[in-house]
Structures are given as structure tokens and as C-alpha cells.
C-alpha positions as CSV (number, residue, x, y, z in Angstrom):
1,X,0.1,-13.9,19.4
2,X,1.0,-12.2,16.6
3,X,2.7,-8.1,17.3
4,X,1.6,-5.1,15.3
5,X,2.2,-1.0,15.6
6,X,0.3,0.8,17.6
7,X,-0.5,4.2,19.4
8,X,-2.4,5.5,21.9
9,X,-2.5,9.2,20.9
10,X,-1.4,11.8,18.8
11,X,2.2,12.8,18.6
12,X,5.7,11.8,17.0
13,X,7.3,8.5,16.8
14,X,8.1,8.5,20.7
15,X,4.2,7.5,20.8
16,X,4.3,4.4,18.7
17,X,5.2,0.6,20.5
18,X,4.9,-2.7,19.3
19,X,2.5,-4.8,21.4
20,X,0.9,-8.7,20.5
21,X,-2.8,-8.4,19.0
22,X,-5.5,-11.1,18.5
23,X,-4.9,-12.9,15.8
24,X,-7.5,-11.9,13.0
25,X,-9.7,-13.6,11.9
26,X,-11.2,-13.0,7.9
27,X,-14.7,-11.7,7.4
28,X,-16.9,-11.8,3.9
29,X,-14.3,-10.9,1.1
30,X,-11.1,-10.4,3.4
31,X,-7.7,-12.1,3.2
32,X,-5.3,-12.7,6.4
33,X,-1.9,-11.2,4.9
34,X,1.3,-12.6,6.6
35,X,3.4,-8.8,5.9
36,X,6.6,-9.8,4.7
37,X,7.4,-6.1,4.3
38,X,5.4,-2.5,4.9
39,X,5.6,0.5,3.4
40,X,5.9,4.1,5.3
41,X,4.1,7.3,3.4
42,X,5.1,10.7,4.6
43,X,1.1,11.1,4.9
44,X,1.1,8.6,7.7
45,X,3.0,10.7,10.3
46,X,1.1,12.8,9.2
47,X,-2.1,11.4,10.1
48,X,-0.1,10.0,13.6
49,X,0.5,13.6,14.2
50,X,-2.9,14.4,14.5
51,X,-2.7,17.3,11.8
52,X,-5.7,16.3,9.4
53,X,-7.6,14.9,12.5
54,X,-10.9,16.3,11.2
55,X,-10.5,14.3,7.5
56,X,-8.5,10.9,8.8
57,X,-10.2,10.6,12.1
58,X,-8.5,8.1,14.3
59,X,-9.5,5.8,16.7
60,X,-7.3,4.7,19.4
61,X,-5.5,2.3,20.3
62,X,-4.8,2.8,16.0
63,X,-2.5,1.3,14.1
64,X,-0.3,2.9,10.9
65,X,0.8,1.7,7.7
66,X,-1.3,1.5,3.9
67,X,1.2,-0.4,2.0
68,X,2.0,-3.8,2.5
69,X,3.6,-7.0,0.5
70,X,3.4,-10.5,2.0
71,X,1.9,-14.0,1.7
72,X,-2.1,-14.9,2.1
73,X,-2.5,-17.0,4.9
74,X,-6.2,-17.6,5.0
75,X,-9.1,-16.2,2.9
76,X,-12.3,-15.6,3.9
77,X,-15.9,-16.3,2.6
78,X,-16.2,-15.1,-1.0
79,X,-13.0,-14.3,-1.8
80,X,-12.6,-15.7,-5.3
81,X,-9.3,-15.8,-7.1
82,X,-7.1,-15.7,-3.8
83,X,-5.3,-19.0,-1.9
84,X,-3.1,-19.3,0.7
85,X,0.6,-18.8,-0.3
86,X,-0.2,-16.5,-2.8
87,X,2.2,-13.8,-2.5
88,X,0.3,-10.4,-2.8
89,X,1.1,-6.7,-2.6
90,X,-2.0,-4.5,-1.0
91,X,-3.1,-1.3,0.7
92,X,-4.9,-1.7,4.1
93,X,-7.2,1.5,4.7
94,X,-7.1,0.5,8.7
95,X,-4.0,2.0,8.9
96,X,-2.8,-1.4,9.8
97,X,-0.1,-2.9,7.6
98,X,2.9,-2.4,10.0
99,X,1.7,-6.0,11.9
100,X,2.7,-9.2,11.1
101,X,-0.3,-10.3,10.4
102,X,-3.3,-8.0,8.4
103,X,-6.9,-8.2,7.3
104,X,-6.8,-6.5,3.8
105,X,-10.0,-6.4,1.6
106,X,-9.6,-9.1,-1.3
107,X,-10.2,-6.0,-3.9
108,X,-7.4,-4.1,-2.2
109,X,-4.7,-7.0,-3.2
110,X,-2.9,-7.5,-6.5
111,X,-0.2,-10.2,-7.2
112,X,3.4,-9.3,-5.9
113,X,5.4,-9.0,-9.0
114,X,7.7,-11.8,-9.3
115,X,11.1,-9.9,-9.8
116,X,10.6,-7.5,-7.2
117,X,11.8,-7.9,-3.9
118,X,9.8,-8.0,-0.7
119,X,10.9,-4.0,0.2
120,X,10.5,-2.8,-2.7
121,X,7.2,-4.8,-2.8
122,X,6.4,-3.5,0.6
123,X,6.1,0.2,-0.5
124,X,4.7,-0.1,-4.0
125,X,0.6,-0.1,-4.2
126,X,-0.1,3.4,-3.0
127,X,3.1,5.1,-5.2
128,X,2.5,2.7,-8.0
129,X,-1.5,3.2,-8.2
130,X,-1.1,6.8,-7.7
131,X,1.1,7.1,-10.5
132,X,-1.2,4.2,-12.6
133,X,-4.2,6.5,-12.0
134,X,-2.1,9.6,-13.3
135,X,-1.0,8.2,-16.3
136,X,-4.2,6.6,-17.5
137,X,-6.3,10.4,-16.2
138,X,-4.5,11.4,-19.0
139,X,-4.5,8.9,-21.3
140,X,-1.3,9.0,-23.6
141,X,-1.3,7.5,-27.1
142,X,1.0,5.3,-28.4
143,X,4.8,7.3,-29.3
144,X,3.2,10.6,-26.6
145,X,5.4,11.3,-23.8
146,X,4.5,12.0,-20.3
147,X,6.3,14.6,-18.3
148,X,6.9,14.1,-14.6
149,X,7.6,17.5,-13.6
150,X,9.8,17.1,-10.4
151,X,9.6,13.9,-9.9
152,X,10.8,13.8,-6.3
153,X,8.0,11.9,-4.6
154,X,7.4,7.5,-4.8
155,X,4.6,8.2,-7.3
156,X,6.5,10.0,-9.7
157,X,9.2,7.5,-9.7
158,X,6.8,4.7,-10.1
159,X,5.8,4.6,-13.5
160,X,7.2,1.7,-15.1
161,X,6.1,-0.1,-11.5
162,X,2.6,0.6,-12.0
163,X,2.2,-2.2,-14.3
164,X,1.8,-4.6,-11.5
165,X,-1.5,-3.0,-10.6
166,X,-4.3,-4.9,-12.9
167,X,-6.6,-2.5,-15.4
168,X,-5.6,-1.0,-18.9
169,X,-2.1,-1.1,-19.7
170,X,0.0,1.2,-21.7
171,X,2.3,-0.6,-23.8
172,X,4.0,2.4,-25.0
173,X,5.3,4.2,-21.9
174,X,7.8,6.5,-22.0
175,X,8.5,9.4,-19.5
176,X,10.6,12.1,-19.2
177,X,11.4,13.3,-15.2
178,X,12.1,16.7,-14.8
179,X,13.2,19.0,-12.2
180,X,12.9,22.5,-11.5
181,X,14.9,24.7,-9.6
């Protein structure tokens, strides 16, 4: 059986275990990840915490973890465009990827990049679409710089990452980090 994170109610890490799961089986337009690596988002302990309760409900036993990199191991019906073996990167909104094995919507998956390692991969969709869907809010033209102002958090960072996601590309990125204080 395969093992995934888990908790059983609100509180700090001393509330999360590892236990073995069902195996899970894909529904309409979900692919069975193989998680070669997970990503951890301050938000997350957040969330465990109980502290935004009333806008991330929880349901317990629940798991944690959004991003995830791994391997498809089985698709499920209409799922076009996906095969097993493919290595992906993804975002579960379950709050599941911290498993070894997770059911990710097809839409939520984009192709790992092929230079990037799995821990890197593991922690890059949420940062890297976050910082994807800043850039292109504001649409720079070609030779325009964008400002990161701070620049402290995995989105601001991620820029030049953000490529991986599909959609519109910018093919003249620059950015310029800075920092107060």
C-alpha cells in the first residue's frame, strides 16, 4: 500500500504521521502521479494550523502538500496528451502531494523541465505560476523591465522558472530584484 501524510486535527507538526492509503484509482480527466519529490508552502502550515479554517476548510483525516514533481503512472478516461512515464510537475488542490502516490487533475500538470532536478521540480508550480501570472498581469514589452521589489519569497525568485508553465511566453525577460530595508 502505498504511504502518504496525514493529520487528524489542527495543530503543528507534532500532528502530522505517515500512514499506508488505498491506492488511488484515476477518475474522468485524472492522472495517478508517482511523487518523486513535494514541495512545502509556508501557507500549508498554515492551513494545518487551523488559522484560515473558515476559507481552506479541512476535512479530516487531511492530507498537505500543493506542489509536486514525479512520473504518471496511470491516466484516466479522457485524459488526452498524458502517458505513463511521462515525467510531470503539478499542483494537487487536495492538499495531497506529500504521498507517494497522487491523483492530480490532467489540467493541473505541465511537463517537468528536463534540466531541472526532481527538488527543484518538486517545489516549482505554485512559485513558478504565481510569478508566470504576475509577469503576464502586467504585461511587459519587449527591452521593459520588471521590478521584484523584495524578492524574498519562491515566487519572486521564480521568474526565469516560469517558462516551464505552458501559455504566452515572454521572450524578453529581464528583472531586476530589489530589497528594501
Amino acid at each position: 500500500m502505498p504511504k502518504a501524510v496525514r493529520y487528524d486535527e489542527f495543530g503543528g507538526i507534532d500532528v502530522l504521521r505517515v500512514e499506508e492509503v488505498e491506492r488511488p484509482v484515476p477518475g474522468d480527466g485524472q492522472v495517478l502521479v508517482r511523487v518523486k519529490a513535494a514541495g512545502i508552502n509556508p501557507s500549508e502550515a498554515v492551513i494545518r494550523m487551523g488559522a484560515v479554517a473558515e476559507l481552506f476548510p479541512s476535512t479530516f483525516p487531511s492530507g498537505q502538500g500543493s506542489d509536486l514533481a514525479g512520473v504518471i503512472e496511470e491516466v484516466g478516461a479522457e485524459v488526452g496528451g498524458s502517458s505513463p512515464g511521462d515525467e510531470v510537475i503539478g499542483f494537487s488542490d487536495k492538499r495531497a502531494s506529500q504521498a507517494e502516490l497522487v491523483l492530480v487533475e490532467a489540467s493541473d500538470l505541465t511537463s517537468k523541465p528536463e534540466k531541472v532536478s526532481w527538488e527543484a521540480a518538486g517545489g516549482l508550480y505554485v512559485a513558478g505560476t504565481t510569478a508566470w501570472g504576475a509577469v503576464h498581469a502586467v504585461q511587459p514589452k519587449e527591452g521593459e523591465t520588471v521590478v521584484i521589489s523584495g524578492a524574498a519569497g519562491g515566487s519572486a525568485r521564480s521568474p526565469p522558472s516560469s517558462r516551464a508553465v505552458p501559455g504566452p511566453r515572454s521572450s524578453a525577460w529581464r528583472a531586476s530584484a530589489t530589497t528594501s530595508g
